[in-house]
Backbone as ProteinMPNN parsed JSONL, in Angstrom:
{"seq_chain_A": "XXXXXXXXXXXXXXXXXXXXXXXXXXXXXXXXXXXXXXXXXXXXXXXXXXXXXXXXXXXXXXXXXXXXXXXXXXXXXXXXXXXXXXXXXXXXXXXXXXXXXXXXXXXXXXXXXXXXXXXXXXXXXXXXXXXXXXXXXXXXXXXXXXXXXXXXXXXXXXXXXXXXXXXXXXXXXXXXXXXXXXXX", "coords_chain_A": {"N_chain_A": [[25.848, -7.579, 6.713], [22.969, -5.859, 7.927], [20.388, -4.807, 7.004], [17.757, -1.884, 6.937], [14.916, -1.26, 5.331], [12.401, 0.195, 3.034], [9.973, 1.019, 0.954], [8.077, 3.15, -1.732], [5.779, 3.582, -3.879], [4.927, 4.235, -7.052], [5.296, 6.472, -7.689], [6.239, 9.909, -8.667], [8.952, 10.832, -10.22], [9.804, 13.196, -10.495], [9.054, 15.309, -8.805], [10.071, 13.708, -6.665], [13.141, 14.099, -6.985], [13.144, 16.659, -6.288], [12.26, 17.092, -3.806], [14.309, 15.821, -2.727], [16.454, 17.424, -3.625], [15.601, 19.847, -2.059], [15.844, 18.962, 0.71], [18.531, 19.294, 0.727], [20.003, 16.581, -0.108], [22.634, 14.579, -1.105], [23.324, 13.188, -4.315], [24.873, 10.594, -4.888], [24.789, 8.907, -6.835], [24.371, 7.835, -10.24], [23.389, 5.287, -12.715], [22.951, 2.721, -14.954], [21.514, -0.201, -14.368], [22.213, -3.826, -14.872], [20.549, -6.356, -13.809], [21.53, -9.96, -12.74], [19.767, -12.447, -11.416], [20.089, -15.19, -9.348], [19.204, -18.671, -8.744], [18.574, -21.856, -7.385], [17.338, -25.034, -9.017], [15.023, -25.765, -7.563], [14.006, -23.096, -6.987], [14.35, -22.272, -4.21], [16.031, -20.415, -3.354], [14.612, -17.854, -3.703], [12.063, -18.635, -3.016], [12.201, -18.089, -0.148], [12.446, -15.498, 0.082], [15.044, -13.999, -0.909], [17.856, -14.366, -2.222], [20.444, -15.097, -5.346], [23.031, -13.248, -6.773], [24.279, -11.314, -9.671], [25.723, -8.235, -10.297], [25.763, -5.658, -12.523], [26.953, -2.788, -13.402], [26.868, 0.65, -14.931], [28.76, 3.114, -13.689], [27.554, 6.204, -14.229], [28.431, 8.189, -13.352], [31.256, 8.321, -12.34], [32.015, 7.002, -15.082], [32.637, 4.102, -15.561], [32.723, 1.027, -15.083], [31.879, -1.896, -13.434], [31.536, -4.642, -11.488], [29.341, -6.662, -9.369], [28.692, -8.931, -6.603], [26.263, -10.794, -5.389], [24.85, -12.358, -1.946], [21.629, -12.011, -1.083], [19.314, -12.419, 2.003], [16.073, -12.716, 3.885], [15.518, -11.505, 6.579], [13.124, -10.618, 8.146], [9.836, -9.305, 7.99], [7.893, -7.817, 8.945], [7.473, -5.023, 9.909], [9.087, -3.773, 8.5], [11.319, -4.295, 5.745], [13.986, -6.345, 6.481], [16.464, -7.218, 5.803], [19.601, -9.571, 5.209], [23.059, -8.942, 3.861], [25.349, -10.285, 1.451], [28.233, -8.852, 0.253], [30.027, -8.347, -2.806], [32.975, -6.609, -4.678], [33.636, -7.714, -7.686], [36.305, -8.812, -10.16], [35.275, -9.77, -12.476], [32.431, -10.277, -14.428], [31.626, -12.546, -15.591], [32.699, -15.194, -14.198], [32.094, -14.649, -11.571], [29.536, -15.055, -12.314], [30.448, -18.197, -13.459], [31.109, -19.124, -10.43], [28.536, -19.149, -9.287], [27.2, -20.597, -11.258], [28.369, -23.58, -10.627], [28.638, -23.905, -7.915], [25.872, -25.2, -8.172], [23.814, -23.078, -8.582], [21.408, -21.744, -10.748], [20.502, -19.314, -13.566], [17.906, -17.383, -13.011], [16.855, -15.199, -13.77], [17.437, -11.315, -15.882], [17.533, -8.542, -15.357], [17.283, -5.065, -15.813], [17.645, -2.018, -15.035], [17.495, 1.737, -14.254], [19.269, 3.697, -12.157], [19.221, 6.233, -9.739], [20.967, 7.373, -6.476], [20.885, 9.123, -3.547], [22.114, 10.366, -0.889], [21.219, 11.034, 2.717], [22.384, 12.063, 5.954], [22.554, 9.155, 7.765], [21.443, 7.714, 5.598], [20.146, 6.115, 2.833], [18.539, 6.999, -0.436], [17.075, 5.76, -2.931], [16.136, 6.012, -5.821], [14.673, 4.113, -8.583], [14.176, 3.012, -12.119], [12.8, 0.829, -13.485], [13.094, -1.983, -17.005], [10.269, -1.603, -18.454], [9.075, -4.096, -18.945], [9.218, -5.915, -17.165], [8.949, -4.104, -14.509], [6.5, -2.121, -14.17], [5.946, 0.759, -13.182], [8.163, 3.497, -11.608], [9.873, 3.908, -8.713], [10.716, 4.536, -4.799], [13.752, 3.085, -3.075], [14.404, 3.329, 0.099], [16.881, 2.891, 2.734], [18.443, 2.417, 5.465], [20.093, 2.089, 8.72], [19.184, 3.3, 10.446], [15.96, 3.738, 12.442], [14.422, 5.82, 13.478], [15.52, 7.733, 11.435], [14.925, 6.78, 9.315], [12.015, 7.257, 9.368], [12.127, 9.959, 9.173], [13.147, 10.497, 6.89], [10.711, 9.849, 4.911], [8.778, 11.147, 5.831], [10.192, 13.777, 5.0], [9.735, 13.812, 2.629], [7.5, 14.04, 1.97], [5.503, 11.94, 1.861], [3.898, 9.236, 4.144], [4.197, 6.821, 6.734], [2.632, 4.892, 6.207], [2.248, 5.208, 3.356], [4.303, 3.851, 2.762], [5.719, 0.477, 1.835], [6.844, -3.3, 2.651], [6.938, -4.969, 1.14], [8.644, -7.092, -1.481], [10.124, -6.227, -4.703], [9.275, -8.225, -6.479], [6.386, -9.358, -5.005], [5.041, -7.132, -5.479], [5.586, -6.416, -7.757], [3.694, -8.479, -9.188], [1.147, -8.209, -7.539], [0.367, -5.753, -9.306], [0.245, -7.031, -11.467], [-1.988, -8.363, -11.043], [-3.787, -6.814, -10.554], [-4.603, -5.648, -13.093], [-5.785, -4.466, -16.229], [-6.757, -7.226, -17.926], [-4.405, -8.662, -20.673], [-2.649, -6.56, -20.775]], "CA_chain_A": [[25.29, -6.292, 7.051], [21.862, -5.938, 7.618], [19.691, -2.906, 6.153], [16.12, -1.48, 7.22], [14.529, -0.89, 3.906], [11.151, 0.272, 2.819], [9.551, 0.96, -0.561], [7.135, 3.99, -2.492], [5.641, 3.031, -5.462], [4.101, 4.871, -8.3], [6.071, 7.529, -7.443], [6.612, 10.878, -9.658], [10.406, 11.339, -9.924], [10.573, 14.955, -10.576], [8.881, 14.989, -7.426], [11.151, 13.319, -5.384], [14.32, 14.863, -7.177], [12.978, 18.11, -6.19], [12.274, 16.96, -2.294], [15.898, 15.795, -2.53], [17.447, 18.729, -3.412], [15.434, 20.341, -0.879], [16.665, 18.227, 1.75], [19.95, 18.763, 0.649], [20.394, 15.192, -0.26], [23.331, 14.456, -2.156], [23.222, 12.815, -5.642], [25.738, 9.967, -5.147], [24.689, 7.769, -8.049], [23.606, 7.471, -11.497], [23.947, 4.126, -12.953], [21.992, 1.575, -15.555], [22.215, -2.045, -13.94], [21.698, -5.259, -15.157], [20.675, -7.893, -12.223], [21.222, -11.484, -12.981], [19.27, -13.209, -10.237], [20.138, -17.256, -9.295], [18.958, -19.556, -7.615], [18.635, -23.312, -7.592], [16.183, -25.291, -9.61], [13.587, -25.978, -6.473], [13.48, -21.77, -6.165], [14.088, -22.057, -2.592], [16.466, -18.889, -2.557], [13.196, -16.779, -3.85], [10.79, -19.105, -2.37], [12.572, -17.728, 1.291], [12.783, -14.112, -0.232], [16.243, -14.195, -0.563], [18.447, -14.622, -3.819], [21.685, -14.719, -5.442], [22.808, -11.997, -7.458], [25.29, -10.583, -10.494], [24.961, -6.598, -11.037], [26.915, -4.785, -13.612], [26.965, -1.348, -13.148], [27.598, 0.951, -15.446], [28.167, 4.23, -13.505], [27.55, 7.366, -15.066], [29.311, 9.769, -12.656], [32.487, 7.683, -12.639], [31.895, 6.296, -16.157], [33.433, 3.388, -15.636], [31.663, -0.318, -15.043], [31.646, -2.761, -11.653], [30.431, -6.108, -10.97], [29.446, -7.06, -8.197], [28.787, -10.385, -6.155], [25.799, -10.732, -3.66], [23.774, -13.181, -1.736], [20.46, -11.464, 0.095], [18.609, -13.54, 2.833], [15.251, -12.123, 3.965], [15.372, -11.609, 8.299], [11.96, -9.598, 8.103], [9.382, -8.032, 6.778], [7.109, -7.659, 9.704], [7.21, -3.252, 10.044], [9.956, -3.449, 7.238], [12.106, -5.182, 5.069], [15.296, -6.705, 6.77], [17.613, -8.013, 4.574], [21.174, -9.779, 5.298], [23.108, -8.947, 2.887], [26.451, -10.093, 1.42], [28.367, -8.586, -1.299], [31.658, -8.197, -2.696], [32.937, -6.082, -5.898], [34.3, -8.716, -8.396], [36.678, -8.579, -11.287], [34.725, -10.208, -14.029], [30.771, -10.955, -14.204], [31.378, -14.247, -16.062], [33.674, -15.595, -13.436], [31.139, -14.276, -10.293], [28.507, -16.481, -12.662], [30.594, -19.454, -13.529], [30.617, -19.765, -9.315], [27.09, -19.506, -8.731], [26.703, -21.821, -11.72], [29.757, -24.342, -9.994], [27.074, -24.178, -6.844], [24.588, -25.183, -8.638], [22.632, -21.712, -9.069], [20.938, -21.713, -12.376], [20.493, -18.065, -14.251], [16.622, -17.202, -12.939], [16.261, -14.044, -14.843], [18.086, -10.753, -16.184], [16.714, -7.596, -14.908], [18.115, -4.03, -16.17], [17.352, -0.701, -14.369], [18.268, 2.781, -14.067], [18.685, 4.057, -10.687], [19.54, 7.305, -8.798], [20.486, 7.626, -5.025], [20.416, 10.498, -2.824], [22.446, 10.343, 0.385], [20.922, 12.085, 3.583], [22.496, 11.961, 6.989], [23.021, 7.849, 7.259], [19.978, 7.435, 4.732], [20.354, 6.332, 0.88], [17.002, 7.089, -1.192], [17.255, 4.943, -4.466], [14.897, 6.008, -7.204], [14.16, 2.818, -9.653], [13.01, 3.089, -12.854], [13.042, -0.644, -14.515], [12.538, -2.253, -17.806], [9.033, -1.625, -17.792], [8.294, -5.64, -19.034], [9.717, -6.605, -15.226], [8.471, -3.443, -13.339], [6.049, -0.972, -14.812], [6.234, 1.652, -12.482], [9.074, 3.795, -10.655], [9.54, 3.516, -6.777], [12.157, 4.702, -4.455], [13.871, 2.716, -1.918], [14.949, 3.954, 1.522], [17.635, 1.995, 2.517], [19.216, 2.873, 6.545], [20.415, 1.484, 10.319], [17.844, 3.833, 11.885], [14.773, 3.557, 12.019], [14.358, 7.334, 13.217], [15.851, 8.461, 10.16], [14.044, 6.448, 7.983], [10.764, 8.16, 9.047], [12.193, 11.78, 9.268], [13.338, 11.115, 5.471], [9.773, 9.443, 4.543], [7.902, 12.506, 6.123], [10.618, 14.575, 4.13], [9.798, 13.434, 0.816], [6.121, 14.292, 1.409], [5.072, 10.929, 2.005], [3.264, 9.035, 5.817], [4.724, 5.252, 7.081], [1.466, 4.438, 5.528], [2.999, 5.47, 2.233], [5.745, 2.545, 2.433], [5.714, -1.0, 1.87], [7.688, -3.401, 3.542], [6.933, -6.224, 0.173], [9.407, -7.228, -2.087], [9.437, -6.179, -5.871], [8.513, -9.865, -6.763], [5.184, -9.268, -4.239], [4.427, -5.49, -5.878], [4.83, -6.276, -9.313], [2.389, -9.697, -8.626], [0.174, -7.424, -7.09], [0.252, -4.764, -9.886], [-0.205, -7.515, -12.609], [-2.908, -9.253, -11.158], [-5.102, -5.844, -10.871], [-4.229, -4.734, -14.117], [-6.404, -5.115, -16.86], [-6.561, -8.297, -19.059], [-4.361, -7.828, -22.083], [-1.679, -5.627, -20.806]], "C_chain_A": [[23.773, -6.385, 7.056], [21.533, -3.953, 7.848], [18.391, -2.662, 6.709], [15.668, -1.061, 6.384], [13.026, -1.154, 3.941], [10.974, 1.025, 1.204], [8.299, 1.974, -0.791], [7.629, 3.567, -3.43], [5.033, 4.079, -5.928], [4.162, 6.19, -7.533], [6.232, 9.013, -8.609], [7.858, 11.475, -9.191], [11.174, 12.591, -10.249], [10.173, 15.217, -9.349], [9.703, 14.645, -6.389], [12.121, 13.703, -5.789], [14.169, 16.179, -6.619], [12.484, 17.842, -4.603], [13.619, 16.969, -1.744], [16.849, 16.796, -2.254], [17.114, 19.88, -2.75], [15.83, 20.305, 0.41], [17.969, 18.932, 1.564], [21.031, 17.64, 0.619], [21.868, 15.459, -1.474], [23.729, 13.514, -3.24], [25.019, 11.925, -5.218], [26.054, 8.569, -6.195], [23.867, 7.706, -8.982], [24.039, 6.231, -12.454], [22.809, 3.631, -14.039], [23.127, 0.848, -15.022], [21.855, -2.777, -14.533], [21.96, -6.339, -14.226], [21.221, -9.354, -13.015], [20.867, -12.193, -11.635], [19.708, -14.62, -10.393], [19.871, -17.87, -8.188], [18.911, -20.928, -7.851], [17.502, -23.845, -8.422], [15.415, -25.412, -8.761], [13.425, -24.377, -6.345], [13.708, -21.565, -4.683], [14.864, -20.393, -2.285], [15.242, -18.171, -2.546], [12.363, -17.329, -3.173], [10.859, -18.627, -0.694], [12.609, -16.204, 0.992], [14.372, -13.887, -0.084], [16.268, -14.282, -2.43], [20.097, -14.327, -3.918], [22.015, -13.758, -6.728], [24.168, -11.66, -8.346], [24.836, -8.958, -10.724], [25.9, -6.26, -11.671], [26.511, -3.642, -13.892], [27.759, -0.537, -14.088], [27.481, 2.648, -14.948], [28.664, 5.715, -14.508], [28.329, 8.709, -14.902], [30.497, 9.645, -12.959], [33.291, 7.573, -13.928], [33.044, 5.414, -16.516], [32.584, 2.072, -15.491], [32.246, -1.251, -13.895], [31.207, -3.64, -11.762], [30.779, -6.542, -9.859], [28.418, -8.165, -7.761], [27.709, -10.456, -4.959], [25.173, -11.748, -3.55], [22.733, -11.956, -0.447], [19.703, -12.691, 0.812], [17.254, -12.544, 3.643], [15.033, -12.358, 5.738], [13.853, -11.221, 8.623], [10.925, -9.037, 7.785], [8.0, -7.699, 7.081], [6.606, -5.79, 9.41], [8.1, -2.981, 8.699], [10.461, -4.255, 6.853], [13.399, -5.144, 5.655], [15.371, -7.116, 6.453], [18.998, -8.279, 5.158], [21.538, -9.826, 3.875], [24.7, -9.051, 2.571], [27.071, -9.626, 0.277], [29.727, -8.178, -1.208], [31.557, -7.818, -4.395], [34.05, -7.502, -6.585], [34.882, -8.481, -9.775], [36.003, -8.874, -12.814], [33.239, -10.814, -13.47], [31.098, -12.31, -14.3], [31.907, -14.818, -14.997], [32.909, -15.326, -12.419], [29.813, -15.464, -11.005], [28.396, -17.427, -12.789], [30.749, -20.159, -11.682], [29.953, -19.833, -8.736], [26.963, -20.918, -9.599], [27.45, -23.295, -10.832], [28.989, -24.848, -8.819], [26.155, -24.93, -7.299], [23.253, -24.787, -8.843], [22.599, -22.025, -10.232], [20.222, -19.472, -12.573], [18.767, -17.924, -13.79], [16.14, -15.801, -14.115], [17.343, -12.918, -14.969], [17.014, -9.4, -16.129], [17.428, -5.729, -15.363], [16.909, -3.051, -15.654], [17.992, 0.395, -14.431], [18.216, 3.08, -12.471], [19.853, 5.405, -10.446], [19.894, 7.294, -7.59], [21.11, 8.733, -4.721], [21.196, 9.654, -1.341], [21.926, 11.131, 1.353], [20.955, 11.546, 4.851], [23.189, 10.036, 6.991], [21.962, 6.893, 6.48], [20.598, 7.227, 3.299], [18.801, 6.291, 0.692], [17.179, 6.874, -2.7], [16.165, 5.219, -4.871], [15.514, 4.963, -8.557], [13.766, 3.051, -10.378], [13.992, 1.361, -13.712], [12.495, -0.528, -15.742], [11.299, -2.389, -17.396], [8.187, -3.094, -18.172], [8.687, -6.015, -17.625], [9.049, -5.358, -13.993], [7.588, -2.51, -14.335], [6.07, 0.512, -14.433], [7.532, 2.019, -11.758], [8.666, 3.609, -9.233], [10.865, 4.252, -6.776], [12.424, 3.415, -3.335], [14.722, 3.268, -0.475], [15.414, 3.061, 2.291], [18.726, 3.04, 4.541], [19.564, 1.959, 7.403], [19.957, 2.104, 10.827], [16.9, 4.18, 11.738], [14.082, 5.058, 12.299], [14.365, 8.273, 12.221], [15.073, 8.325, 9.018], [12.208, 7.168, 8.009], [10.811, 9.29, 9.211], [12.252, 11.633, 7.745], [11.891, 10.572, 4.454], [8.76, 10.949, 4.688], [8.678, 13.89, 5.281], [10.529, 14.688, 2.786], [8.145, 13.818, 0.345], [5.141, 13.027, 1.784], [4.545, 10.51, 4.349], [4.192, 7.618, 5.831], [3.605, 4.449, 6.129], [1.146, 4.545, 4.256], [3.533, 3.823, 1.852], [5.168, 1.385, 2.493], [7.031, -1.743, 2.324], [7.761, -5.188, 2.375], [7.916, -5.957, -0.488], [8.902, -7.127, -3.575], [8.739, -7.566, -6.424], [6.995, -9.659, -6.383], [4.603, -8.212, -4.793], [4.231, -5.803, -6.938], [3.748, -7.291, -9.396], [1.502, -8.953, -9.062], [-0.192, -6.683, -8.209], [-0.392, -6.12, -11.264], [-1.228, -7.737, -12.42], [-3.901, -8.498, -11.312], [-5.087, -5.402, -12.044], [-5.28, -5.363, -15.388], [-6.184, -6.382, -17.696], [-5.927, -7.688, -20.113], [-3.389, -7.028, -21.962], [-0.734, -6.631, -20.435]], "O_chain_A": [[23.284, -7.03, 6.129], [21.922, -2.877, 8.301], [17.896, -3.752, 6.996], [15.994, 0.125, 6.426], [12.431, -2.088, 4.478], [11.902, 1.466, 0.527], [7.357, 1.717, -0.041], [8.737, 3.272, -3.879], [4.576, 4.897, -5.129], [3.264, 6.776, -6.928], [6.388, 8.524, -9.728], [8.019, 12.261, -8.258], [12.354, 12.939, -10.29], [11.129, 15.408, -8.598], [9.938, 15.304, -5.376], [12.711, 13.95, -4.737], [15.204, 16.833, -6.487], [12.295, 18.972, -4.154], [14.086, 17.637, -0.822], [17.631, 17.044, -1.337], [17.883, 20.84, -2.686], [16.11, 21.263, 1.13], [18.508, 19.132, 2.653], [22.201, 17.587, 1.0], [21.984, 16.295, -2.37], [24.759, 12.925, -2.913], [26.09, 12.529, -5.26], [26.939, 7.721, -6.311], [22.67, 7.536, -8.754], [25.166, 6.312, -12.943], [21.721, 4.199, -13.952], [24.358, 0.87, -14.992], [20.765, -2.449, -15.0], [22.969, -6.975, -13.921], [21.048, -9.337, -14.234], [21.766, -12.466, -10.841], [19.688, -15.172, -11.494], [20.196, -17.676, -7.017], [19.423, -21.133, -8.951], [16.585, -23.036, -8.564], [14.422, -24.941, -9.316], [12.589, -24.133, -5.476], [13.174, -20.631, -4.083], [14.54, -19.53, -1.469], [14.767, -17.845, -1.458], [11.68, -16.539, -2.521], [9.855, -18.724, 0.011], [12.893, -15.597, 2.024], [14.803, -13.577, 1.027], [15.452, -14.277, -3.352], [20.824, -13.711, -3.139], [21.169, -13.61, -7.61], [25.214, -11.737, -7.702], [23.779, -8.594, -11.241], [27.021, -6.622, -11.315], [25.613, -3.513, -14.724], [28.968, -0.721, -14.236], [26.632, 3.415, -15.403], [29.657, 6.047, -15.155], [28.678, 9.663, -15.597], [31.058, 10.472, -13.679], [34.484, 7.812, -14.113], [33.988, 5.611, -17.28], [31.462, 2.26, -15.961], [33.421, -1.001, -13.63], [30.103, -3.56, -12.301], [31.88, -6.779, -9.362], [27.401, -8.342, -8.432], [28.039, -10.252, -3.791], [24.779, -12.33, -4.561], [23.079, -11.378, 0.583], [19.527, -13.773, 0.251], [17.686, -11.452, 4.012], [14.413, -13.348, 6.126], [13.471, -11.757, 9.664], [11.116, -8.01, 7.134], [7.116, -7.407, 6.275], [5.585, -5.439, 8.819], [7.816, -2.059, 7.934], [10.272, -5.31, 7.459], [14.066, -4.121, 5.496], [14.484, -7.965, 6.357], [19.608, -7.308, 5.603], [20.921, -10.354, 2.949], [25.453, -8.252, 3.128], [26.537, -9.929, -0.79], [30.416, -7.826, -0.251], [30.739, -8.253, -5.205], [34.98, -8.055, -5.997], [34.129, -7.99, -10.616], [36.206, -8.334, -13.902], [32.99, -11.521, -12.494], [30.943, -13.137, -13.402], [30.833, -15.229, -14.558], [33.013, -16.438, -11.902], [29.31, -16.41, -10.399], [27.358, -18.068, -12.622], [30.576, -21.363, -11.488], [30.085, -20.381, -7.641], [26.732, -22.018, -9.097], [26.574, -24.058, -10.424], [28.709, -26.041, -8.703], [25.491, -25.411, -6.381], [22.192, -25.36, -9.089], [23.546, -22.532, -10.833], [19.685, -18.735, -11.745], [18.186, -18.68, -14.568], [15.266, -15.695, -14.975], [18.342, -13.187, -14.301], [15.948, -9.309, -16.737], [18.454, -5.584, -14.697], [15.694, -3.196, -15.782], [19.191, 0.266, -14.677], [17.297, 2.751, -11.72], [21.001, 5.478, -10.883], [18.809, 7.141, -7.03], [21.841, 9.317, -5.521], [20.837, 8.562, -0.9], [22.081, 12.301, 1.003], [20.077, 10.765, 5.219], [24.156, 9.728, 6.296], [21.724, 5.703, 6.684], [21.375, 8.003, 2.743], [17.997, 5.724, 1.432], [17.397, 7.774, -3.511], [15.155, 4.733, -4.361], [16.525, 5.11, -9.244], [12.654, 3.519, -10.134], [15.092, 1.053, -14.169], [11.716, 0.378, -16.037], [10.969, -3.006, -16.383], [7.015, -3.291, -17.852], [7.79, -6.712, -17.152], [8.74, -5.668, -12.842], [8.157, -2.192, -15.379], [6.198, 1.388, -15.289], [8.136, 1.074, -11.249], [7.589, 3.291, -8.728], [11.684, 4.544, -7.647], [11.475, 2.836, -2.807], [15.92, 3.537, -0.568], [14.586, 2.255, 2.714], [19.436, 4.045, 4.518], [19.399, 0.812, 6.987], [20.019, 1.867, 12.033], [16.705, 5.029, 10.868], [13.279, 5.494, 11.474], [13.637, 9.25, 12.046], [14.676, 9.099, 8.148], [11.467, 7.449, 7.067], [9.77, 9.916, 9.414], [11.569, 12.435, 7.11], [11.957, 10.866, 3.261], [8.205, 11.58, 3.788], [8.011, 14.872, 4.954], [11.092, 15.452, 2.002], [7.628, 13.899, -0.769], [3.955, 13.286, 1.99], [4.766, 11.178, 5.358], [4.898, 7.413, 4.843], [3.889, 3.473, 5.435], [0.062, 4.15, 3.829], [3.222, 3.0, 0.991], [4.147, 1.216, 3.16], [8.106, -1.15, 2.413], [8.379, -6.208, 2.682], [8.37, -4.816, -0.407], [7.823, -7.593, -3.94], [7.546, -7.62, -6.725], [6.218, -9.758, -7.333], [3.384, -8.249, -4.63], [3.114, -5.7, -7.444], [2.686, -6.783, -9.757], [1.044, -8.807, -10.195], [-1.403, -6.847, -8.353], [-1.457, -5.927, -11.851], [-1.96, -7.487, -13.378], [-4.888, -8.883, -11.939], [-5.808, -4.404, -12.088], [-5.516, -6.569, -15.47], [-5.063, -6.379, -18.205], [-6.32, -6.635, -20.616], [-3.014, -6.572, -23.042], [0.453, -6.339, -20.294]]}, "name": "protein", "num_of_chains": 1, "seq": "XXXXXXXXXXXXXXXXXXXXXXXXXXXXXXXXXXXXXXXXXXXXXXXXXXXXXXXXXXXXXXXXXXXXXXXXXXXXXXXXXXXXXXXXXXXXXXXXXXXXXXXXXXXXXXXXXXXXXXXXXXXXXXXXXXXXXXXXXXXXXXXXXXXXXXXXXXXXXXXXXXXXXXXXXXXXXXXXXXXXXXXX"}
């Protein structure tokens, strides 16, 4: 599947909950995740923007728990972020990890988030808030197949194209560390 995805940062999420439910978006997810990213020892999945992936979902609406199985590959990221993306829900984390490890993916890191999305029209709008040692700031992501939509629901949220980014969190948080004072 491939996605058209773009990114606001340093975001205020009463703010955008309250654009949402202006819209008439509808609240189809409340979840804490925990990523496990993998990739090989040379980095090449990340070094291509790309990666392999464990999530364990624990949703809140449902309240029940999910794991699921992906590889992302990076097509894009000229006007936006295109992503191929494969994924499949899997019975057991360990067992989705012992066949990355079996590959010879190695465990890169362990990432836990909360997240929100908002359905509107064929639009999802994911609000992020991470452990703030891996991300310090919230964002949303805007996540469609048309690129129409994606700037009716950008201009609906309050925001311009000139708002969005089209970098990957890896490239934002970088960015955010390297300006940040010494010491933090």
């Amino acid at each position: 599947m491939k996605e058209i995805e773009t990114r606001i940062i340093k975001i205020n999420v009463d703010n955008i909950r309250n654009s949402l439910s202006s819209i008439n978006a509808i609240n189809v997810k409340k979840e804490n995740q925990i990523n496990k990213i993998f990739d090989f020892d040379d980095g090449r999945l990340l070094n291509e923007k790309g990666y392999a992936r464990i999530r364990i979902v624990e949703d809140l609406l449902k309240n029940e728990t999910r794991y699921y199985m992906t590889t992302k590959k990076m097509l894009s990221q000229e006007k936006y972020k295109i992503m191929e993306e494969n994924e499949t829900i899997i019975e057991d984390g360990i067992q989705g990890e012992n066949i990355f490890n079996s590959l010879g993916l190695k465990l890169v890191e362990s990432i836990k988030k909360y997240r929100e999305s908002y359905k509107y029209k064929n639009t999802l709008v994911e609000i992020d808030i991470n452990d703030e040692e891996f991300c310090p700031f919230p964002y949303i992501e805007i996540e469609t197949a048309h690129e129409d939509e994606l700037k009716e629901v950008v201009s609906l949220l309050g925001y311009t194209m000139e708002d969005t980014t089209s970098k990957t969190i890896y490239e934002l948080v970088g960015e955010y560390k390297e300006g940040a004072p010494k010491g933090l």
